[in-house]
C-alpha positions, 0 to 999 in steps of 0.5 A: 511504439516506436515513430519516426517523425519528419519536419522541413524547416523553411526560412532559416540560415544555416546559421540560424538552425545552428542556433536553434540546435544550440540553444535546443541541446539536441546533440550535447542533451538529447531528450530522452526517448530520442534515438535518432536526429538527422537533419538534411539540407534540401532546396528549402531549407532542412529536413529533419527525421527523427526517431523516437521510442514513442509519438508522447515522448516527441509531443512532449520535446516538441511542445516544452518551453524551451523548444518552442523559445528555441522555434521562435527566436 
């Protein structure tokens, strides 16, 4: 089944997401099972919806090694 998910992200320059983008390879090597990435500035940072072809596939990104390094750096 198809998911939408939705992240705010707090606490980071845009520098800084810039890198954490980077070093994830969201727009250069989507993951598969990813149709959208939309990431949106707000008064706390960024928002960040995404769809996905099923809620495993976004658990999987979300939980793989590199995005996590990525997260923490």
């Amino acid at each position: 089944m198809t998911v939408v998910t939705t992240l705010d992200i707090t606490d980071l320059t845009p520098a800084e997401y810039r890198a954490v983008m980077d070093e994830l390879g969201v727009e250069r090597r989507p993951e598969g099972g990813i149709y959208l990435h939309l990431t949106v500035p707000t008064d706390f940072g960024f928002r960040v919806v995404e769809i996905w072809d099923e809620a495993e596939g976004f658990q999987r990104f979300l939980f793989d090694d590199t995005a996590t390094t990525a997260i923490d750096t």
